[in-house]
N, CA, C and O atoms as a DFTB+ gen file, in Angstrom:
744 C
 N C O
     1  1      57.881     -21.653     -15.883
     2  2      56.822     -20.666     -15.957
     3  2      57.425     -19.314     -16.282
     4  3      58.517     -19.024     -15.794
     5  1      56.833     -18.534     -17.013
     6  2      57.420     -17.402     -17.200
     7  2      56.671     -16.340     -16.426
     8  3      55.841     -16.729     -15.604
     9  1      56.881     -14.949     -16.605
    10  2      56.395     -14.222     -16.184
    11  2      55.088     -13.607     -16.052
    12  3      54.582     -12.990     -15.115
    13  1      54.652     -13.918     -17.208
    14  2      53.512     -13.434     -17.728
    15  2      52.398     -14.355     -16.889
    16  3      51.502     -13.861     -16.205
    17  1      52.684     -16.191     -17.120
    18  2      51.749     -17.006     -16.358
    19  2      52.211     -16.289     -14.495
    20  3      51.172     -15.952     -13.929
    21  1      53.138     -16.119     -13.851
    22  2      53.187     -16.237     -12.786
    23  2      52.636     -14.407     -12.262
    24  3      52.708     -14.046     -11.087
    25  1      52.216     -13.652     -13.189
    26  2      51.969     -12.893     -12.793
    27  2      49.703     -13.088     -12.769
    28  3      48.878     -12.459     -12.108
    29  1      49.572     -13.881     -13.495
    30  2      48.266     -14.163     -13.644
    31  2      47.888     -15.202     -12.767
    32  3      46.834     -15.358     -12.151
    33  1      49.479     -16.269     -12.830
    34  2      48.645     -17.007     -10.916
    35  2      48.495     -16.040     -10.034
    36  3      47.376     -15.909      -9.538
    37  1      49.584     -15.131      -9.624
    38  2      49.294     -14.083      -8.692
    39  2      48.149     -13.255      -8.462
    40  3      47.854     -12.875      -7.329
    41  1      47.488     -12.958      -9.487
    42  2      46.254     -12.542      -9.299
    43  2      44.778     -13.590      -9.299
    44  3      43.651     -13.387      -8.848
    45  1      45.244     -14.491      -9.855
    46  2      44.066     -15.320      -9.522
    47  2      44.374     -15.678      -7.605
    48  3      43.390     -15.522      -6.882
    49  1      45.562     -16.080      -7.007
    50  2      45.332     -16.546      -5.737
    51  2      45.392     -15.259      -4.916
    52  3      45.408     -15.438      -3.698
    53  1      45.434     -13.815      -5.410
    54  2      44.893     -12.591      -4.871
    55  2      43.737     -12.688      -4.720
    56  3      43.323     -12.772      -3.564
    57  1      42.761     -12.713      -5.878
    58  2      41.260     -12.532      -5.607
    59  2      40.848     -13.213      -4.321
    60  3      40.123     -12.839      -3.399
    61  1      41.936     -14.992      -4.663
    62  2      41.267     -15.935      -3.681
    63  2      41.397     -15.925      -2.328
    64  3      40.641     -16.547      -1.583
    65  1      42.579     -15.059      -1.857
    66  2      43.090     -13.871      -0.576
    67  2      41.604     -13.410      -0.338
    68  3      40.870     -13.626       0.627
    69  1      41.430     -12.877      -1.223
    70  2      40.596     -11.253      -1.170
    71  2      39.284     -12.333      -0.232
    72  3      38.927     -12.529       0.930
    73  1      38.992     -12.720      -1.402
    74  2      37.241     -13.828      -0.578
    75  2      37.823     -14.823       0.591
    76  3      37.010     -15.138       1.460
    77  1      38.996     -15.285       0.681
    78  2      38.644     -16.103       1.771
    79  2      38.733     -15.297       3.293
    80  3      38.170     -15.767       4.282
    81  1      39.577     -13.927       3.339
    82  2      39.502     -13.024       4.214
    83  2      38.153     -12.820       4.563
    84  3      37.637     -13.141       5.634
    85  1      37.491     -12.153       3.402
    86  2      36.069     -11.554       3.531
    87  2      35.211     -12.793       3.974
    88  3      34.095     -12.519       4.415
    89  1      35.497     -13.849       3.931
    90  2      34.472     -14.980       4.404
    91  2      35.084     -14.944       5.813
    92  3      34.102     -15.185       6.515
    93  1      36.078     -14.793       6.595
    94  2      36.825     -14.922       7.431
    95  2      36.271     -13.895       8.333
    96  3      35.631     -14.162       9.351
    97  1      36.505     -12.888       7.976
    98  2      35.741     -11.466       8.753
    99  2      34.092     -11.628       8.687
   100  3      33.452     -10.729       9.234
   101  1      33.322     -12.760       8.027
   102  2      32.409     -12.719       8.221
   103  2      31.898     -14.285       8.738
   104  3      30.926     -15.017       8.550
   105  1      32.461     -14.299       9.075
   106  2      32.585     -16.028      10.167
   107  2      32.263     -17.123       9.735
   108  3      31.902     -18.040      10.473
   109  1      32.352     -17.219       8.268
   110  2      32.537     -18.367       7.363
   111  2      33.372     -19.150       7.650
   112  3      33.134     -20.278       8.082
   113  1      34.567     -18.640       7.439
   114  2      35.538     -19.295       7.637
   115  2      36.959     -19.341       8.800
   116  3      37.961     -18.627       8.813
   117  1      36.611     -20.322       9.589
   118  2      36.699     -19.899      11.379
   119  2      38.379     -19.789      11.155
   120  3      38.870     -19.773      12.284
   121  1      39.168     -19.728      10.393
   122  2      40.685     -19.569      10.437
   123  2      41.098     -18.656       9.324
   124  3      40.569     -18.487       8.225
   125  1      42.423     -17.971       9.981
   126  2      42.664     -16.128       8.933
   127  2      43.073     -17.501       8.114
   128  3      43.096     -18.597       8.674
   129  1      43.426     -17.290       6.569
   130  2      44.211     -17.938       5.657
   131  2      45.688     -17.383       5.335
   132  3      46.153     -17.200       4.210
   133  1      46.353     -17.144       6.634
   134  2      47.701     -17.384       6.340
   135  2      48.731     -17.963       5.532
   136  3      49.826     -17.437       5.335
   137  1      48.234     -19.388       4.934
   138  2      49.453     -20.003       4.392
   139  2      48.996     -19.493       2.985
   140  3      49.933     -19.302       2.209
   141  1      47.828     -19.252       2.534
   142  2      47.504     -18.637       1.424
   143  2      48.095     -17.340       1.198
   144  3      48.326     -16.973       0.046
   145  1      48.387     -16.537       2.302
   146  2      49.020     -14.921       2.422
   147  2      49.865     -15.175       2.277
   148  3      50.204     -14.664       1.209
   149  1      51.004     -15.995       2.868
   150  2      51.824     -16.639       2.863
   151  2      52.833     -16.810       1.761
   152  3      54.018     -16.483       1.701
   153  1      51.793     -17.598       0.644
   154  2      52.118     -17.984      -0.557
   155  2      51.862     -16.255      -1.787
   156  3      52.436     -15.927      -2.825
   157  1      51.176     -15.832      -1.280
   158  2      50.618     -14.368      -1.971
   159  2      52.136     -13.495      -1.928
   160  3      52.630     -12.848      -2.852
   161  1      52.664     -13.698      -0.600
   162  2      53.418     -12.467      -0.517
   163  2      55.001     -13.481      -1.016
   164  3      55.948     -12.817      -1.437
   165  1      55.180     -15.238      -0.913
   166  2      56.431     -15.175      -1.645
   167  2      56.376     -14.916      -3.215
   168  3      57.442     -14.759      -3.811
   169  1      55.178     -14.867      -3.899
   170  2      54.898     -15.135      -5.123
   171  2      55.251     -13.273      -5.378
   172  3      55.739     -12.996      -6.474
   173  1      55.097     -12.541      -4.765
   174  2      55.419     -11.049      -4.824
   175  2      57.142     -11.021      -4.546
   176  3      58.091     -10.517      -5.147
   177  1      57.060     -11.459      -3.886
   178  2      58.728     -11.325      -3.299
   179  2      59.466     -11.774      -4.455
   180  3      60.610     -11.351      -4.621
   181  1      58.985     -12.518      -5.209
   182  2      59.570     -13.284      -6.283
   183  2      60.141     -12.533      -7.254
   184  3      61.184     -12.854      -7.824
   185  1      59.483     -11.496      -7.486
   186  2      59.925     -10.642      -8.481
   187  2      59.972      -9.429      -8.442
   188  3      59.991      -8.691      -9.427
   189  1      60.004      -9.006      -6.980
   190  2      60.648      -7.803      -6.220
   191  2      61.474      -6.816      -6.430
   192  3      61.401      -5.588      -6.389
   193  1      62.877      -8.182      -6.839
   194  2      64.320      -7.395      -7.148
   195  2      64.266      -7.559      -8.606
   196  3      65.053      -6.825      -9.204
   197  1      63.740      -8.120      -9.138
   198  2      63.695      -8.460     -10.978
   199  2      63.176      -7.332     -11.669
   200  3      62.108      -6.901     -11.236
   201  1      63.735      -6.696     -12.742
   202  2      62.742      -6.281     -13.525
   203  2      62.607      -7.059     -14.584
   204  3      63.258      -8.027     -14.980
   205  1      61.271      -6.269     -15.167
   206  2      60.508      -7.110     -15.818
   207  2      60.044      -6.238     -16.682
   208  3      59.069      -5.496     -16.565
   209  1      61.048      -6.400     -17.874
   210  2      61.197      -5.433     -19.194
   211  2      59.783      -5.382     -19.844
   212  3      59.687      -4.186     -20.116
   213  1      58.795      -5.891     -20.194
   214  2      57.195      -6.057     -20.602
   215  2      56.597      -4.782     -19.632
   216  3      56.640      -4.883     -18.406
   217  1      56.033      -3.565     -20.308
   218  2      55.940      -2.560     -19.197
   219  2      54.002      -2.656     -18.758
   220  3      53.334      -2.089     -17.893
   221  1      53.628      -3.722     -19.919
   222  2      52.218      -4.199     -19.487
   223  2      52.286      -5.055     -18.187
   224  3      51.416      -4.801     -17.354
   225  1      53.124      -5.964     -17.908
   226  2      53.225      -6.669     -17.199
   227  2      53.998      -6.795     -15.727
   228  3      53.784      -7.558     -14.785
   229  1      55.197      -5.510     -15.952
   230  2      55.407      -4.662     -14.408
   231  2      54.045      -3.911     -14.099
   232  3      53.606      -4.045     -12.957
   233  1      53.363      -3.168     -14.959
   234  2      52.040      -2.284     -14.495
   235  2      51.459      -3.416     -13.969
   236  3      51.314      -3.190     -12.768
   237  1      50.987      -4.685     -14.278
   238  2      50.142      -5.728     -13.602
   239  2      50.446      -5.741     -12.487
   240  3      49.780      -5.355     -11.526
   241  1      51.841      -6.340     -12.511
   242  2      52.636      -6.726     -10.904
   243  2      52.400      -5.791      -9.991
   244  3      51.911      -6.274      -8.969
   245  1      52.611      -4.228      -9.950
   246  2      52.917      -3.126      -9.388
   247  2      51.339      -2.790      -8.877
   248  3      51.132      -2.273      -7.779
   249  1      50.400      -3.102      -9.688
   250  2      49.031      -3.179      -9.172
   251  2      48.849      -3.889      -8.709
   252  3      48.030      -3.514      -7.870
   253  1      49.063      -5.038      -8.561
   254  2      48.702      -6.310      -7.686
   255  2      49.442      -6.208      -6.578
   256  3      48.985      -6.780      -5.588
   257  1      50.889      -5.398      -6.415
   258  2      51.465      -5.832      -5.327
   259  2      50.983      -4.152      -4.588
   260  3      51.706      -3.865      -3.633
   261  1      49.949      -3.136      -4.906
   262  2      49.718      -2.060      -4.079
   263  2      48.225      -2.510      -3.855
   264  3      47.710      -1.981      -2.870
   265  1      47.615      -3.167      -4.393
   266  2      46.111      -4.076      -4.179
   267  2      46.094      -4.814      -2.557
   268  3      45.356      -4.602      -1.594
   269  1      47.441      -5.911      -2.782
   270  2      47.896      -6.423      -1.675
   271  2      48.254      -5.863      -0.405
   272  3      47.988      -6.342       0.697
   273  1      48.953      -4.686      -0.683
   274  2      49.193      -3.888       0.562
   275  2      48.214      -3.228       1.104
   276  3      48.178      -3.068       2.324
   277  1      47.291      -2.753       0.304
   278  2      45.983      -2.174       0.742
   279  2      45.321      -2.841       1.410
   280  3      44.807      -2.262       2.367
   281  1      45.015      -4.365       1.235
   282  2      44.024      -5.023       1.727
   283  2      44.799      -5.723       3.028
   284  3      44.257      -6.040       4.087
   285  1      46.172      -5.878       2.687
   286  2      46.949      -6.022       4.210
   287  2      46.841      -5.434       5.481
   288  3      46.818      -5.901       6.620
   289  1      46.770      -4.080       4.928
   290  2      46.417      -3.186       6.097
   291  2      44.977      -2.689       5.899
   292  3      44.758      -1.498       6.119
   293  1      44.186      -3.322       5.587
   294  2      42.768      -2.922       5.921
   295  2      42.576      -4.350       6.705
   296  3      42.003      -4.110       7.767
   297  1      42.819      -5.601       6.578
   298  2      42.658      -6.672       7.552
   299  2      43.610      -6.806       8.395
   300  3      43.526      -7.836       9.065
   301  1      44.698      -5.984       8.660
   302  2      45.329      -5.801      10.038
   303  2      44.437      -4.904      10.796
   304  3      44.564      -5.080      12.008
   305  1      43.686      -4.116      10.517
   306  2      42.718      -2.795      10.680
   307  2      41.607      -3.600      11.763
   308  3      41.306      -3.378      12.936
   309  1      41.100      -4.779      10.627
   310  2      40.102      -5.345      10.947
   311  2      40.383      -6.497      12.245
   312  3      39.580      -6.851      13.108
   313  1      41.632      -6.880      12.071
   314  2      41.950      -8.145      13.181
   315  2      42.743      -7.494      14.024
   316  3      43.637      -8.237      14.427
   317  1      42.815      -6.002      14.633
   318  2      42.859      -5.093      14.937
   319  2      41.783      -4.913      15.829
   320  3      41.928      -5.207      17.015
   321  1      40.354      -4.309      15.248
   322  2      39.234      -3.992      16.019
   323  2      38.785      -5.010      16.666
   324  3      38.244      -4.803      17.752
   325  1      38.925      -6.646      16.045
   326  2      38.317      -7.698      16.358
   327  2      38.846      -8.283      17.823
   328  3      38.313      -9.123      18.548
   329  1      40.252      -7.442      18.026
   330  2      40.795      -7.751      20.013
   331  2      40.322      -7.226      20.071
   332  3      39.269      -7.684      20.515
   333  1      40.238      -5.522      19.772
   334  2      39.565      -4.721      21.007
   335  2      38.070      -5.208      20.902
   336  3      37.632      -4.970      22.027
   337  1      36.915      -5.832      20.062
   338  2      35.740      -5.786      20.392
   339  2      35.400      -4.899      19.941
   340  3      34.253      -4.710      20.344
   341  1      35.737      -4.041      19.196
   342  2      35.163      -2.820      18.011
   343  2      34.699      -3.422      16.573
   344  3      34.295      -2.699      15.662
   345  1      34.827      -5.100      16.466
   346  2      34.271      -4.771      15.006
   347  2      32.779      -4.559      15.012
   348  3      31.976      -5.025      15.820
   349  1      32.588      -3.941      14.192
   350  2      30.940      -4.202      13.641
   351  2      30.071      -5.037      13.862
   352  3      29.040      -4.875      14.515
   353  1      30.652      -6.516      13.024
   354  2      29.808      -7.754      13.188
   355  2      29.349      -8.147      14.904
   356  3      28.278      -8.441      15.435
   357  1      30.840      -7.964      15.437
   358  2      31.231      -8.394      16.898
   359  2      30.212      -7.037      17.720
   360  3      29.226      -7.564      18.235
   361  1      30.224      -5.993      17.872
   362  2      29.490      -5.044      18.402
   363  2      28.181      -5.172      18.335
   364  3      27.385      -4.781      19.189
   365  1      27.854      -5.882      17.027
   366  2      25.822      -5.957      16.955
   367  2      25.916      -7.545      17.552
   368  3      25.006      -8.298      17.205
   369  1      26.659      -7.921      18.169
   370  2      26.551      -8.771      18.755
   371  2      26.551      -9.065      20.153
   372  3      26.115     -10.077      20.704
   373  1      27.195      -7.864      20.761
   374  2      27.202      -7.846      21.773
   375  2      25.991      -6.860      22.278
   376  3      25.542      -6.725      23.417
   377  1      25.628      -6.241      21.103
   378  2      24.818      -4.974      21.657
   379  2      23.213      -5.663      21.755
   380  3      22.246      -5.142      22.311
   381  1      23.249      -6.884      21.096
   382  2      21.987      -8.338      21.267
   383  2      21.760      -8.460      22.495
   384  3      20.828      -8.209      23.260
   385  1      23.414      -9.161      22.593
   386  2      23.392      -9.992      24.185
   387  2      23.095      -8.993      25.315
   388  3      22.222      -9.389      26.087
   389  1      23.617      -7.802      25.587
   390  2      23.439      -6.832      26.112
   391  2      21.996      -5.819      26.386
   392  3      21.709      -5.131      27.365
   393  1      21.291      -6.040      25.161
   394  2      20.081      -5.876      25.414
   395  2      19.207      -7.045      26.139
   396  3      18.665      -6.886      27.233
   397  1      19.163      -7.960      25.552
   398  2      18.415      -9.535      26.195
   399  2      19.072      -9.158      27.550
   400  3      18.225      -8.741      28.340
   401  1      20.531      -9.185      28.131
   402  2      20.372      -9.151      29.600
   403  2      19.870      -7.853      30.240
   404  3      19.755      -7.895      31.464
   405  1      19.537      -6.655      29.599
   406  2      18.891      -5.336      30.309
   407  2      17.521      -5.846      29.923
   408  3      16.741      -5.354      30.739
   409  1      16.780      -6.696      28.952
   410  2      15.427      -7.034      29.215
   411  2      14.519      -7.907      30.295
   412  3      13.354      -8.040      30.668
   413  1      16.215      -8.544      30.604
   414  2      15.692      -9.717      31.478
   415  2      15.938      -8.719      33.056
   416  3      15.380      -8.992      34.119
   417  1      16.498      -8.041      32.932
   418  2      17.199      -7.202      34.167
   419  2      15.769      -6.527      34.785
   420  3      15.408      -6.562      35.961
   421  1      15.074      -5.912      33.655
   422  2      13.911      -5.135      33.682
   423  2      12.935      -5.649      33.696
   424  3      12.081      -5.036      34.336
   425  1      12.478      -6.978      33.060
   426  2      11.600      -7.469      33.452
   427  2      11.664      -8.135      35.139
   428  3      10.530      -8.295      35.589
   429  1      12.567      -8.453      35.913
   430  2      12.896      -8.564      37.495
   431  2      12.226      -8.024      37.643
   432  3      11.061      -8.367      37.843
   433  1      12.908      -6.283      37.594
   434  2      12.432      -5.661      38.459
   435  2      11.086      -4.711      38.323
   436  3      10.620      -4.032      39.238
   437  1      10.515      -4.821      36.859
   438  2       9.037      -4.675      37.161
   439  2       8.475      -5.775      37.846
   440  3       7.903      -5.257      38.805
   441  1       8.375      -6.522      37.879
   442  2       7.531      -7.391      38.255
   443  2       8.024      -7.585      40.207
   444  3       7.290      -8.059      41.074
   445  1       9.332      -7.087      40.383
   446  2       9.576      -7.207      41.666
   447  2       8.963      -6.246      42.543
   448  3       8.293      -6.401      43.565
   449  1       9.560      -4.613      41.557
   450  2       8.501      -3.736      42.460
   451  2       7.854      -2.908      41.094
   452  3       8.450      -2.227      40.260
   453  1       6.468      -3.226      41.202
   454  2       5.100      -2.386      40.853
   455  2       5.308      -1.277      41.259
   456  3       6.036      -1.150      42.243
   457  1       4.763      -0.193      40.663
   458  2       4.626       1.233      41.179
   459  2       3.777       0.816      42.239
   460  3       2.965      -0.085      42.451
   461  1       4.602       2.493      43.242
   462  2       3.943       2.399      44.334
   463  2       2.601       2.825      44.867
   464  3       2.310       4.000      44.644
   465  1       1.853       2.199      45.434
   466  2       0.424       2.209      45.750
   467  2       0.084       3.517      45.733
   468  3      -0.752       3.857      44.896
   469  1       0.661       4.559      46.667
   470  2       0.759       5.752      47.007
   471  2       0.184       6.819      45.373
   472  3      -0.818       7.503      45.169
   473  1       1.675       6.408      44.315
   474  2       1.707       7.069      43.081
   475  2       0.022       6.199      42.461
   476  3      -0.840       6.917      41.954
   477  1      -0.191       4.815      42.589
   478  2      -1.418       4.351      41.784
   479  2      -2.743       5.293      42.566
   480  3      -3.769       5.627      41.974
   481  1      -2.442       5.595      43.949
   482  2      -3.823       5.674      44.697
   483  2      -3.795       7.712      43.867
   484  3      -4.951       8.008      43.567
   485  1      -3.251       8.345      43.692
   486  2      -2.580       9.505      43.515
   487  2      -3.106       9.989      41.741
   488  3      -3.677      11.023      41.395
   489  1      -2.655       8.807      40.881
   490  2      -3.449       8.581      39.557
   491  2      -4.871       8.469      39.465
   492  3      -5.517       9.037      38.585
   493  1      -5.398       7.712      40.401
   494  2      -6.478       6.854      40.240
   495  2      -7.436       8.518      40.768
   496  3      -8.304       9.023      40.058
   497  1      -7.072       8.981      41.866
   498  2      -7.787      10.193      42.639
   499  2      -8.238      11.136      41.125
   500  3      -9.277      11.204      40.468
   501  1      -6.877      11.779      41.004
   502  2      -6.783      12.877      39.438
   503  2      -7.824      11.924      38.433
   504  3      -8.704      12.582      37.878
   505  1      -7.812      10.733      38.204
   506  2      -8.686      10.083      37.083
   507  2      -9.815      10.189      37.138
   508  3     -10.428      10.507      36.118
   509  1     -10.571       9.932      38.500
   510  2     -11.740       9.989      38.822
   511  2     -12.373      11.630      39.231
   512  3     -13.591      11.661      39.057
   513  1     -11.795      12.964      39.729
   514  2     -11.957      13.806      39.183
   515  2     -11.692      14.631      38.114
   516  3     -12.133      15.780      38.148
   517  1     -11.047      14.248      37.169
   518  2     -11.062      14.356      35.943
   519  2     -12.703      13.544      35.396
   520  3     -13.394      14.398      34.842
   521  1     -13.167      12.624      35.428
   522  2     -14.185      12.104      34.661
   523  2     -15.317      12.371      35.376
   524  3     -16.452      12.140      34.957
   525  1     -15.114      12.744      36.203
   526  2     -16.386      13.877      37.007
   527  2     -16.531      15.039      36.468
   528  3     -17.633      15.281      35.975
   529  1     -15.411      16.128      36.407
   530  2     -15.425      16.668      35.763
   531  2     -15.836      17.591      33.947
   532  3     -15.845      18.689      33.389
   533  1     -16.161      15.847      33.700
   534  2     -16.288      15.673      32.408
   535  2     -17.476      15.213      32.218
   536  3     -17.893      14.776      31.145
   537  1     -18.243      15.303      33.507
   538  2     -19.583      14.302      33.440
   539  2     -19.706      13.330      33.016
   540  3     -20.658      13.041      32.292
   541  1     -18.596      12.371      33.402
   542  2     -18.689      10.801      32.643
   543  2     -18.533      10.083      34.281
   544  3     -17.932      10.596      35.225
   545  1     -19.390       8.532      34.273
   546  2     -19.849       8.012      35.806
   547  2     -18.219       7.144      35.789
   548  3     -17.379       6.731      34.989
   549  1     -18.437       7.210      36.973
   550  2     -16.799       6.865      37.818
   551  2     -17.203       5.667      38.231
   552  3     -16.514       5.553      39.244
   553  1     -17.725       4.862      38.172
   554  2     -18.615       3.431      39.002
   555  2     -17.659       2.366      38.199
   556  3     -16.937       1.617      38.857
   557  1     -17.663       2.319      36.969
   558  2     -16.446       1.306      36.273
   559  2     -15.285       1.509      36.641
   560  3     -14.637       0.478      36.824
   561  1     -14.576       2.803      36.890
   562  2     -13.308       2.599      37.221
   563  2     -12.893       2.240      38.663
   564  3     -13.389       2.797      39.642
   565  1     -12.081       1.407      38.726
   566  2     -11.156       0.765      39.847
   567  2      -9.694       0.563      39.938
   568  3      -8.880       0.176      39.100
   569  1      -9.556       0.971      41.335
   570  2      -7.917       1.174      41.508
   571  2      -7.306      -0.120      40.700
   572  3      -6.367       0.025      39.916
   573  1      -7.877      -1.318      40.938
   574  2      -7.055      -2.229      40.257
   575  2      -7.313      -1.912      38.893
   576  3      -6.303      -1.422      38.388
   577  1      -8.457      -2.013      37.935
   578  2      -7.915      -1.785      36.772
   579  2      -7.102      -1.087      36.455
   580  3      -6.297      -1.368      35.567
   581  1      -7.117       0.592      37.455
   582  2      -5.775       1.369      36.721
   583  2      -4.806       0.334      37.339
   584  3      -4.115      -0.134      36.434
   585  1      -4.662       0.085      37.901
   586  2      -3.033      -0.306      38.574
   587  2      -2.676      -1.062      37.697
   588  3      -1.591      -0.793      37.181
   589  1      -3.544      -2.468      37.113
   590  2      -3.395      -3.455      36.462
   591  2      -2.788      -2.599      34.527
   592  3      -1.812      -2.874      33.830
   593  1      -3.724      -1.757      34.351
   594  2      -3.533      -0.789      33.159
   595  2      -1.718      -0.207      33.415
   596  3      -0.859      -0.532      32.595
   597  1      -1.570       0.170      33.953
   598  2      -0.360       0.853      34.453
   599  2       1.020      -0.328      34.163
   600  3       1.961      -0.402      33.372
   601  1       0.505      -1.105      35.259
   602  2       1.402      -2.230      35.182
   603  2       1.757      -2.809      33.863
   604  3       2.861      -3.253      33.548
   605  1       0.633      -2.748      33.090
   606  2       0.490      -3.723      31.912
   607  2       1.331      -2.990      30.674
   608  3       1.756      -3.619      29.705
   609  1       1.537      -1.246      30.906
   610  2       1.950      -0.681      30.109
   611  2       3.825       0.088      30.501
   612  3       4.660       0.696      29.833
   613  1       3.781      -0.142      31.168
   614  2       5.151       0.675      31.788
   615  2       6.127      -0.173      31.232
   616  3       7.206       0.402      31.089
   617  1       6.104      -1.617      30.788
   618  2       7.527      -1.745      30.642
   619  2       7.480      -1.525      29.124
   620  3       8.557      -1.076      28.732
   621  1       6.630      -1.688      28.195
   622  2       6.689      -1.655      26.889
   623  2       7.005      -0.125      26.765
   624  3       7.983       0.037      26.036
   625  1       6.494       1.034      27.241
   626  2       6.633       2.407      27.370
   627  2       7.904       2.259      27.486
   628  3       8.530       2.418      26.438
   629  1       8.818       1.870      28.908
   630  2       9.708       1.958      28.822
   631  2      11.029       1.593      28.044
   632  3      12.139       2.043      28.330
   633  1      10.741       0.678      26.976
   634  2      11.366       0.133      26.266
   635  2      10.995       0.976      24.645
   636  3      11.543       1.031      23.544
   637  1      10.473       1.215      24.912
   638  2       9.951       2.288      23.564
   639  2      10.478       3.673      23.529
   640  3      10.709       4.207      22.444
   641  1      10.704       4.355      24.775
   642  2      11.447       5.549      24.872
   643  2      12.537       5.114      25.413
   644  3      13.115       6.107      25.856
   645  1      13.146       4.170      25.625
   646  2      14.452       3.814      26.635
   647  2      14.823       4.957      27.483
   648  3      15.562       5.925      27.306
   649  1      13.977       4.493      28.604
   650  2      13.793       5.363      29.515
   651  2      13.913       4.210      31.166
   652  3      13.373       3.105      31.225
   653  1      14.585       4.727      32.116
   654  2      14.286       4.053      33.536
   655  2      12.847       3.928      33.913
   656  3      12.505       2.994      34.638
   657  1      11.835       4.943      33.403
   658  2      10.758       5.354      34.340
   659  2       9.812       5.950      33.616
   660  3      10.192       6.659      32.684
   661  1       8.671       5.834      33.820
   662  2       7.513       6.603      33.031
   663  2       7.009       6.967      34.259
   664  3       7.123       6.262      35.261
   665  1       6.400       8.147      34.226
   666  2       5.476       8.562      35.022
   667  2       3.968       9.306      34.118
   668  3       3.746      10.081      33.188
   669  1       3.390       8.665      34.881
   670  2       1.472       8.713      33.934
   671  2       0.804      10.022      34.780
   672  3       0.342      10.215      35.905
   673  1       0.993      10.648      33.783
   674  2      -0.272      12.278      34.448
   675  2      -1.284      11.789      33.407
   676  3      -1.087      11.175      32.358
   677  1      -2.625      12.300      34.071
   678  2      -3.941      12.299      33.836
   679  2      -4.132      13.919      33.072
   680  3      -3.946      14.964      33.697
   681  1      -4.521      13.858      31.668
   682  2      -4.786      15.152      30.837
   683  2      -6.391      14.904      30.406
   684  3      -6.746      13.731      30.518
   685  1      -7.141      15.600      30.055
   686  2      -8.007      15.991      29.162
   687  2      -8.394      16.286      27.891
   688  3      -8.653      17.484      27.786
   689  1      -8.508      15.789      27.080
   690  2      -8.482      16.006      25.616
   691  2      -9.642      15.719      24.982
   692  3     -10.077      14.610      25.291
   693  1     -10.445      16.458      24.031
   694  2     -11.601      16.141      23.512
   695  2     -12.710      16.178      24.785
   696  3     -13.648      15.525      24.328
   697  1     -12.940      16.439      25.617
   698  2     -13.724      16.303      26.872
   699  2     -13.740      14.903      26.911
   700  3     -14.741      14.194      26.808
   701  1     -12.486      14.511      27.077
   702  2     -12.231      12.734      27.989
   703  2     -11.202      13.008      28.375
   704  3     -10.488      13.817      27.782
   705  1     -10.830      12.366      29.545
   706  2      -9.618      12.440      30.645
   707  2      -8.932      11.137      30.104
   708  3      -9.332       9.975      30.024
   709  1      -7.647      11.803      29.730
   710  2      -7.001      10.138      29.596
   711  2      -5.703      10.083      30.301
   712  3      -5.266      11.169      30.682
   713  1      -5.000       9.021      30.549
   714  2      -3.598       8.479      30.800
   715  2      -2.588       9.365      30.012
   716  3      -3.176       9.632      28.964
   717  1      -1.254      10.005      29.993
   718  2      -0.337      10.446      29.315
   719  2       0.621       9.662      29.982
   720  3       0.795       9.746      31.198
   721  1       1.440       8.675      29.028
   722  2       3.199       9.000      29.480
   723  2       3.612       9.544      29.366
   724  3       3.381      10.311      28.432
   725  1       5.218       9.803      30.651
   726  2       6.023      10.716      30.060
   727  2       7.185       9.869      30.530
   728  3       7.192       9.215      31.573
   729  1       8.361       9.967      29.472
   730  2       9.471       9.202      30.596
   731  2      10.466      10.037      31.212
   732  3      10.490      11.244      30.972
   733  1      11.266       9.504      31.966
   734  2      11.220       9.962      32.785
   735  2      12.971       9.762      33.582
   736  3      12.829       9.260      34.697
   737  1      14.248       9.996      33.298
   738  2      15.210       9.615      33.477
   739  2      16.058      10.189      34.775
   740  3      16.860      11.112      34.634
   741  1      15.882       9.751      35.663
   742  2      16.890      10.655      37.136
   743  2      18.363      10.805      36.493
   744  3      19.268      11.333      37.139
């Protein structure tokens, strides 16, 4: 083989470096391709100490072998972040799992403790003079519907402002008294 072919295998089993990494970092392909790097870097080594009088064909080599180093140390970079748990792929992955267990965490504990009667009986008071106020009849409203209303809305609120806590003041607007969230973080 002469130079010219072994500088054009070299770049054809570069590219094939290049994609099987990138399938690799993207969990295609569950093993780094070492013996392929392997073979990349004796096929460089090969003609290291040689020159190679064709000045088209040192420019090839000399690009292919600063191509290689680049992408060496951008996937040491990458299998790098991938111990610590900094890559990308790996982070929106954990930041999944991590949410699903703060949803499941939160759904517990709404459902364990309901706001307290005290804060519902406290809403419900302000609601019903508020719609007195407004000359609208108070006979439909009931502590349980607000409570049940309340209940029904606090965790979606809370997941919408990512917030620990909403707390519901009673405002006026248009001459109707309505519900406001606000959230609410200690």
């Amino acid at each position: 083989m002469g130079v010219a072919e072994d500088i054009a295998k070299l770049e054809l089993d570069l590219r094939e470096l290049i994609i099987k990494y990138e399938q690799y970092f993207f969990g295609i392909e569950k093993r780094e391709p070492l013996r392929l790097l392997d073979a990349v870097e004796r096929a460089v080594r090969r003609y290291q100490n040689v020159s190679i009088p064709n000045t088209s064909h040192r420019f090839k080599y000399e690009s292919l072998v600063s191509t290689l180093s680049v992408h060496k140390q951008k996937w040491a970079r990458t299998n790098r972040l991938i111990e610590e748990g900094k890559f990308q792929r790996d982070r929106f992955r954990m930041s999944l799992h991590q949410a699903e267990r703060a949803e499941k965490a939160e759904k517990k504990s709404t459902t364990a403790a309901p706001p307290q009667d005290a804060q519902i009986e406290n809403i419900y008071q302000q609601y019903v003079n508020a719609r007195r106020a407004c000359n609208l009849p108070v006979e439909s409203v009931t502590r349980e519907k607000l409570a049940e209303a309340i209940n029904r809305q606090k965790p979606a609120l809370m997941e919408k402002y990512r917030c620990r806590d909403v707390e519901f003041v009673v405002v006026i607007e248009g001459g109707k008294p309505s519900l406001k969230a606000r959230p609410k973080n200690p």
